[in-house]
N, C-alpha and C positions, 0 to 999 in steps of 0.2 A: 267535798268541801268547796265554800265557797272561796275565788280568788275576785278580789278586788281590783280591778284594773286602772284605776285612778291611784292606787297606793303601791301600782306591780312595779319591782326593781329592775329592768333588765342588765343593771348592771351584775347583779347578781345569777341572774337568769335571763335568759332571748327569749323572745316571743315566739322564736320557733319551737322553740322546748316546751314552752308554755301549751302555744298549740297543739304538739305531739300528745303531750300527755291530756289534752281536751278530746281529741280525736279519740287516742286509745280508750279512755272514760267510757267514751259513746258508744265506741263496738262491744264493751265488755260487758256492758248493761244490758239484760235481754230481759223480756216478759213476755207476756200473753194475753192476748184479750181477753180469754177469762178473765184471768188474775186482776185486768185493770176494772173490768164490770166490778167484778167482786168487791174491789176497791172503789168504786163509786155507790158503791150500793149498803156499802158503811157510812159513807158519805152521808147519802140521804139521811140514811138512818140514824144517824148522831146526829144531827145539824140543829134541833133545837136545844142540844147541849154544848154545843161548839160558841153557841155566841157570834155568827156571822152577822153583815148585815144586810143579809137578801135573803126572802123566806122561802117555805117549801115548794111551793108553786112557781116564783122567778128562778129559783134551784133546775125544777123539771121542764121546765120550760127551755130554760138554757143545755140542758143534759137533752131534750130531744133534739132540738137544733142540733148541736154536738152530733149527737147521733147519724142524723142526717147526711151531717156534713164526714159521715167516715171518722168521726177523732181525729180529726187533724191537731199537729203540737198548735198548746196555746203560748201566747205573748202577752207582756204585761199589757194591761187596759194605758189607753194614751193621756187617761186622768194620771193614773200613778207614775208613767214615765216622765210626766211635767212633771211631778210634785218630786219626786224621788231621785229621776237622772240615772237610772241603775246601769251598772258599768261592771260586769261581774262574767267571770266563766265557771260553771262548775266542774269540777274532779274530783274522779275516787282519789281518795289517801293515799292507797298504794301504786298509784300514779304520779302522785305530786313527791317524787321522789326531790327535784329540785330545792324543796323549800327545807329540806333539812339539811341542806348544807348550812355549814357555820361558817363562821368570817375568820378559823383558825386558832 
């Protein structure tokens, strides 16, 4: 799940709890580079169903660079960080034990 960090209460919850269950999320998440080829390779292959707005070729272009560069994790482009401001951690659910507390 996405947490919004512009709208996080720490009165309700600390940032370290926040962080804790951000960290735990990330070691608990594991894959494979198969598995993610696999998944880029749907990618391709649905994309003029998908409705994006970069074609197959700026797609493969970008997926070899990618390549190149080892997969390294991406980050938003700095168009959409202006446009958007995103301010978010994600967590598994059963992580975000926190946010189901009640106010009693």
């Amino acid at each position: 799940m996405r947490i919004n960090l512009a709208a996080f209460d720490t009165e309700k919850c600390s940032l370290a709890e926040l962080n804790s269950a951000f960290c735990e999320s990330a070691n608990l998440c594991r894959g494979s580079l198969d598995g993610f080829l696999k998944k880029l390779n749907v990618l391709v292959s649905e994309l003029p169903r998908l409705g994006f707005g970069f074609t197959a070729k700026e797609l493969g272009e970008y997926l070899l660079k990618y390549r190149e560069a080892g997969y390294p994790a991406v980050s938003h482009s700095e168009e959409y960080r202006l446009a958007y401001k995103p301010a978010y951690r994600v967590v598994l659910e059963s992580e975000a034990k926190f946010l189901r507390q009640t106010d009693g």
